[in-house]
C-alpha positions in Angstrom: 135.6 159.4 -70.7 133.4 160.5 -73.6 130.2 162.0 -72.5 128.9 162.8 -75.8 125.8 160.8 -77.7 126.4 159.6 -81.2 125.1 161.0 -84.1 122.4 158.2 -84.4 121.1 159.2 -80.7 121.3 163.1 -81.6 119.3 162.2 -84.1 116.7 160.0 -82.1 117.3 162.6 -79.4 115.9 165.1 -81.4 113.0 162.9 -83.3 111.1 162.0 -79.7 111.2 165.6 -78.6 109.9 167.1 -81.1 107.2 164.0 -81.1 107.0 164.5 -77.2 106.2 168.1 -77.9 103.7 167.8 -80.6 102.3 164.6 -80.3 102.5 163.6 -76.2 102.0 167.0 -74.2 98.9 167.9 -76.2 97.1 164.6 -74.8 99.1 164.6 -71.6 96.0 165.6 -69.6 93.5 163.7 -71.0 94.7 160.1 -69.9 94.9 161.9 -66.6 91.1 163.2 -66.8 89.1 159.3 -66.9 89.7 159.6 -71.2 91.2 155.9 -71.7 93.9 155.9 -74.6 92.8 154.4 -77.7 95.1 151.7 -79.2 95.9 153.7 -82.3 97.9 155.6 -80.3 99.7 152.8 -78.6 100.8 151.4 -81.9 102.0 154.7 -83.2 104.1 154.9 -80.0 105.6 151.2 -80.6 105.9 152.5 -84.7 108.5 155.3 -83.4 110.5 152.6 -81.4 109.2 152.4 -78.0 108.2 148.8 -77.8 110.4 147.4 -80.0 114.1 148.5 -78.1 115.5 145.3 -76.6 113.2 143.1 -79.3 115.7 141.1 -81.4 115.6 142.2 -85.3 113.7 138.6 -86.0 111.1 139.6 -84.3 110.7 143.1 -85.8 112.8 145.0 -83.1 115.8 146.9 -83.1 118.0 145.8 -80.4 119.0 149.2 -79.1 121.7 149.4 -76.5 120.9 150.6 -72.9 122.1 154.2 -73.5 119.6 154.6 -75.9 117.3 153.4 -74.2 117.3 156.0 -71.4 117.7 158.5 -73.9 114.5 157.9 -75.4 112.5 157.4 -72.0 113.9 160.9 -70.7 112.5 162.6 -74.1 109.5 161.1 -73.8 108.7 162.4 -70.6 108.9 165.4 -71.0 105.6 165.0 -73.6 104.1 163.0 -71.4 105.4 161.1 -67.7 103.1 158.3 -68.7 104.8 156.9 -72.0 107.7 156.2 -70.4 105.8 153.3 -68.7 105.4 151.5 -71.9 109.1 151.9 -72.5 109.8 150.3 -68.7 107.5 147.9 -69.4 108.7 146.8 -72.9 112.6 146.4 -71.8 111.3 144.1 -69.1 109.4 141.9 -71.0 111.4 142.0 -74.2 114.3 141.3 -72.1 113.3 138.1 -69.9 111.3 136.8 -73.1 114.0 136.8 -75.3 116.9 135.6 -72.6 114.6 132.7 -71.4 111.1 131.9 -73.0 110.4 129.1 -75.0 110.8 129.6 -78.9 107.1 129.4 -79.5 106.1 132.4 -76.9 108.9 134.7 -78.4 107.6 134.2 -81.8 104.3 135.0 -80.9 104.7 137.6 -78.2 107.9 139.2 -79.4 106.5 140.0 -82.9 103.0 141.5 -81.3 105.2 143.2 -78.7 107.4 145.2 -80.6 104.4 146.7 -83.3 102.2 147.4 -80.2 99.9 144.7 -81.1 100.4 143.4 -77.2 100.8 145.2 -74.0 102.8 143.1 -71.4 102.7 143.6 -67.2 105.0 142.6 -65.5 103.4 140.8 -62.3 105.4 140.4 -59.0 104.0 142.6 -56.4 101.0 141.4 -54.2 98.7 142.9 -51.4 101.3 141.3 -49.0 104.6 141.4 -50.7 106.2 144.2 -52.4 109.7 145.1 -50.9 109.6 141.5 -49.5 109.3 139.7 -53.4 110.3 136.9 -52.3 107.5 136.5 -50.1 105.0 136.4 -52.7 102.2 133.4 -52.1 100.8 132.9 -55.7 100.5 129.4 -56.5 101.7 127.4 -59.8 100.4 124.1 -59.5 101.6 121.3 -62.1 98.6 119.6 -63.3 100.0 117.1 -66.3 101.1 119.4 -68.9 100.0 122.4 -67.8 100.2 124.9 -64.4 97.1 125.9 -63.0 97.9 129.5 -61.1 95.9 131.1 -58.2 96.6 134.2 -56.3 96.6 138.2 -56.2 98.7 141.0 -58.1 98.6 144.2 -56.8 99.4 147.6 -58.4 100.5 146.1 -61.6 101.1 148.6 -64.5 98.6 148.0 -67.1 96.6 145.9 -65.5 93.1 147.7 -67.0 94.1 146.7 -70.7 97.2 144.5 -70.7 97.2 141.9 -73.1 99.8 138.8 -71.3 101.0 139.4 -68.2 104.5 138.2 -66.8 103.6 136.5 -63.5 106.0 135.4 -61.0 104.3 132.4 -58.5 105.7 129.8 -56.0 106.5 126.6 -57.6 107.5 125.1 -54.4 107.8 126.1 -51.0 111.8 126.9 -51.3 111.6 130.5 -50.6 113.2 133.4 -53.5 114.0 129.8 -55.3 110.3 128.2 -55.0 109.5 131.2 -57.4 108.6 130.3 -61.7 107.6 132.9 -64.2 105.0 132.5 -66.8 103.4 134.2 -69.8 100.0 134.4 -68.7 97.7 135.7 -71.7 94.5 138.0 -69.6 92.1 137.2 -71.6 92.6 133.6 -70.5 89.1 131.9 -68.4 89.9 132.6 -65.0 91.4 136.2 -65.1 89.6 139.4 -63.5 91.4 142.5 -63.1 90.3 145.9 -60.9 92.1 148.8 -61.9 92.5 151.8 -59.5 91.7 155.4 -59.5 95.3 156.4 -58.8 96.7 159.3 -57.7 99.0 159.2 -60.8 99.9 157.4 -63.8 96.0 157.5 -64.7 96.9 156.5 -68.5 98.5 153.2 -67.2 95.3 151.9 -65.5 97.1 150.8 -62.8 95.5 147.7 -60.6 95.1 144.0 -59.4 94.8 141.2 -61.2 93.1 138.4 -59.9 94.0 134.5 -61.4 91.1 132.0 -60.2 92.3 128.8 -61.4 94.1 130.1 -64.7 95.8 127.4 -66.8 98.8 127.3 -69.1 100.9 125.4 -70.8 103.9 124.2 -69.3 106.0 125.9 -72.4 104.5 129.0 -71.2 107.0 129.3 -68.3 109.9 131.4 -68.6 112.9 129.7 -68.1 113.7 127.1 -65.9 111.6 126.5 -63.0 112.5 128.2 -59.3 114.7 130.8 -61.5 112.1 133.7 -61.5 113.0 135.8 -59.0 116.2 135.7 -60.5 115.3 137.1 -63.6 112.8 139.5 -61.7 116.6 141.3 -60.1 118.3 141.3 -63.3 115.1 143.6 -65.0 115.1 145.9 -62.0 118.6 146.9 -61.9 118.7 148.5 -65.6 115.0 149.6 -65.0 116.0 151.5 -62.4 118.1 153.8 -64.6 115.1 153.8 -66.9 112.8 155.1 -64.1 115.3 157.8 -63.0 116.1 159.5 -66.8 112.1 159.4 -67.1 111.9 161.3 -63.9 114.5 163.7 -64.6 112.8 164.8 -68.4 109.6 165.4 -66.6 111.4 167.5 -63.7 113.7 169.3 -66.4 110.5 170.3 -68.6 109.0 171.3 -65.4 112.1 173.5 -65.0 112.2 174.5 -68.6 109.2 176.3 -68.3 109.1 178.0 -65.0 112.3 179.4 -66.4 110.5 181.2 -69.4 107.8 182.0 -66.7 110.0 183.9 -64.4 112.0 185.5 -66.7 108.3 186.7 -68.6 106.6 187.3 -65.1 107.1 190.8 -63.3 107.0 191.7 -59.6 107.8 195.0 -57.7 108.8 196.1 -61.4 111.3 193.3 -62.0 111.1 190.0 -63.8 110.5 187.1 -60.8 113.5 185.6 -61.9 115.9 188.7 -60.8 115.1 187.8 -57.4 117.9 185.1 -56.2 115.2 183.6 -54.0 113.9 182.0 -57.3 116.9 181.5 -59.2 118.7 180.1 -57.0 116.3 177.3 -56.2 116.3 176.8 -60.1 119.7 176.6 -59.9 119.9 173.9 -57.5 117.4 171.9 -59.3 118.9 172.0 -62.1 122.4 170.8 -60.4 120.7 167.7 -58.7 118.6 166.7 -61.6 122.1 167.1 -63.7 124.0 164.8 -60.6 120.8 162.2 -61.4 121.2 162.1 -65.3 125.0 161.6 -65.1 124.6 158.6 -62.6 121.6 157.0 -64.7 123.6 157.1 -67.8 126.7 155.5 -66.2 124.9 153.2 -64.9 123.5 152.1 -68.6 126.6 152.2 -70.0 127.9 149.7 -67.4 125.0 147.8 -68.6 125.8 148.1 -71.9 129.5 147.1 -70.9 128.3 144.0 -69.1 129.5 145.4 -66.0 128.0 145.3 -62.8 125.8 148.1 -62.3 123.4 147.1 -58.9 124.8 150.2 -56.5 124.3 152.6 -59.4 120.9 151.4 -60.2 120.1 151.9 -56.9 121.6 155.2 -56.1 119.2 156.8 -59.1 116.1 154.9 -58.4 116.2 156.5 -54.7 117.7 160.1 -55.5 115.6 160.4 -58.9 112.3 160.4 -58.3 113.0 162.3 -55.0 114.7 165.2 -56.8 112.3 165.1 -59.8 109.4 165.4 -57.6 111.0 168.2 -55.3 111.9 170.0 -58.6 108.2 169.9 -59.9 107.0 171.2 -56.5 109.5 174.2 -56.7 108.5 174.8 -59.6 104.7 175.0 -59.0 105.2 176.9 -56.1 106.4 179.9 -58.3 104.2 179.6 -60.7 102.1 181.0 -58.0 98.4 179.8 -58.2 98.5 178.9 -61.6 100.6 175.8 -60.8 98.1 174.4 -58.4 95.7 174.8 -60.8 94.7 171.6 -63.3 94.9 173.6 -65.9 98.8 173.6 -65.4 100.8 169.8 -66.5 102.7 170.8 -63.0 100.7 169.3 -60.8 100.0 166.5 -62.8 103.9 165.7 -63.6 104.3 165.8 -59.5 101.6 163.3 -59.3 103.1 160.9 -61.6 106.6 161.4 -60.6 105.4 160.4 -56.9 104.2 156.8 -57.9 107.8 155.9 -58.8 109.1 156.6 -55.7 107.8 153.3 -54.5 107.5 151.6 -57.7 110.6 148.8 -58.5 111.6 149.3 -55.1 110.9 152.1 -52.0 113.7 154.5 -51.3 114.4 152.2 -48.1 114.9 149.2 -50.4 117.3 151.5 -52.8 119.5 152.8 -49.6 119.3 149.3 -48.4 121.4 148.2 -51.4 123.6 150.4 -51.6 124.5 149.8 -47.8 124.4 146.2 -48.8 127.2 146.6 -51.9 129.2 148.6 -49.7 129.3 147.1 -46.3 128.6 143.1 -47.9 126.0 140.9 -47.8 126.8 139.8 -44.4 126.5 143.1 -42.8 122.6 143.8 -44.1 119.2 142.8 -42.5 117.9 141.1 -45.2 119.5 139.3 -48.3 
């Protein structure tokens, strides 16, 4: 087993920290603070890469592998928590367009996509279905031509300035099979959206988006009809991986620096981190966030391998955010007052962190799976 990155992904490795560190963390708390980020800076994100990683070379991408991938969402996080959204975001979309969308939509969307020209959500969750997705009650309607949609998405990513939106709605009444996806441009007659003042993830203008009659072309479905939830599964399980490395580089910055803090900050005449009290909670952190980053990038390089990788993708979704998130509280607890303060990125990374705990799927769901992979399909409450 090789557990070493190429030289190519040292190299990248090294490029998005040093971007993280100059260019992200300086900003970090202004998305945070009601400041909405301009869309220069969304295209210099996709110029470094970040859009543009599963988008075929024809289209201006690069066609990364999943490794590299995770690589580059972990760095980025530890800039800014935020950014890796966009990263999420683009594998999803980059990979159901170009595996199923009409030749017409990838041209278009693809090539805006991957220069940051185009901001794509990714729409399956509504007010009364988000574990349950197959529940969802959106309606597609086939009028000639076209599909006339109506219905509710709740807490979609991006949803304050998303340019298209992938939205998954019932094309007939046959359950997880009655379910179509389609490229819905938002500024299309018939769209509203509401974002929310979140607890975290403020950059991403998280929200609802409401579709009043909205009509597109038939070409503008994704694939064959009743195969969207389908494709909806095969994005979460190497998203899940994603969402897990992005985690952990927010969690191991968060550790980096309460390191240097302890080891700089005296008490009863000793540096804090003398005391095994505090190092040995950093030490534990550290080992758990190391257990998550191991798992995550096995579980990409299964990907990568065209293996199945659905119990792995699971395991990190549920234990990474968990153990980022219990990391960043440790480690604003011993930066003493200062790391409740707003002042500190601490209590802003814990904030973030938090959201994807029930984002692509609750830590119920996750254990769920792996119970499901393990014991067979025929052994779990729900399928």
């Amino acid at each position: 087993m090789d557990f070493t990155f190429s030289e190519e992904q040292a190299l990248l490795k090294n490029t998005i920290e040093q971007y993280a560190k100059e260019k992200l963390a300086p900003n970090y708390h202004r998305w945070d603070r009601g400041e909405t980020i301009p869309r220069e800076l969304i295209k210099d994100a996709a110029r470094l890469g970040m859009f543009g990683l599963r988008v075929p070379e024809r289209f201006g991408g690069v066609m990364a592998n999943y490794v590299t991938c995770g690589l580059m969402a972990e760095e980025v996080s530890k800039g800014d928590f935020n950014y890796s959204l966009y990263i999420q975001l683009g594998l999803i979309a980059s990979e159901l367009l170009s595996d199923f969308a009409h030749p017409d939509i990838q041209a278009e969307w693809l090539t805006r996509h991957a220069t940051g020209d185009a901001v794509i959500a990714f729409g399956l969750t509504e007010p009364g279905a988000g574990s349950d997705a197959a529940n969802i009650i959106t309606k597609a309607e086939r009028l000639g031509d076209d599909f006339v949609i109506k219905g509710e998405k709740a807490s979609i990513t991006f949803a304050g300035y998303a340019d298209a939106c992938i939205v998954f709605a019932r094309t007939s009444e046959n359950g997880a099979r009655g379910i179509s996806a389609f490229l819905v441009p938002l500024d299309a007659p018939g769209v509203t959206r509401q974002p929310y003042f979140a607890t975290g993830e403020r950059l991403t203008q998280r929200g609802s988006l409401f579709f009043d009659g909205v009509r597109v072309p038939s070409r503008n479905m994704i694939g064959q009809e009743g195969q969207g939830f389908y494709q909806a599964m095969i994005a979460f399980d190497f998203n899940r991986a994603i969402i897990a490395l992005a985690c952990v580089g927010a969690a191991q910055q968060s550790l980096d620096e309460t390191i240097e803090y302890t080891k700089g900050r005296e008490v009863f005449g000793k540096p804090l981190a003398t005391f095994e009290g505090v190092a040995f909670q950093v030490a534990e952190h550290l080992t758990m966030l190391e257990a998550v980053r191991v798992l995550s990038y096995k579980c990409l390089w299964l990907k990568d391998q065209g293996k199945n990788h659905t119990s792995e993708a699971a395991m990190v979704k549920w234990l990474g955010p968990k153990a980022s998130a219990e990391a960043i509280h440790a480690c604003m607890i011993l930066h003493g007052h200062y790391g409740y303060s707003m002042d500190s990125p601490l209590e802003q990374r814990w904030r973030d962190v938090v959201g994807l705990e029930i984002g692509d799927g609750t830590p119920e769901i996750m254990k769920g799976i792996v119970a499901r992979e393990a014991f067979g399909r025929e052994y779990t409450s729900y399928r």
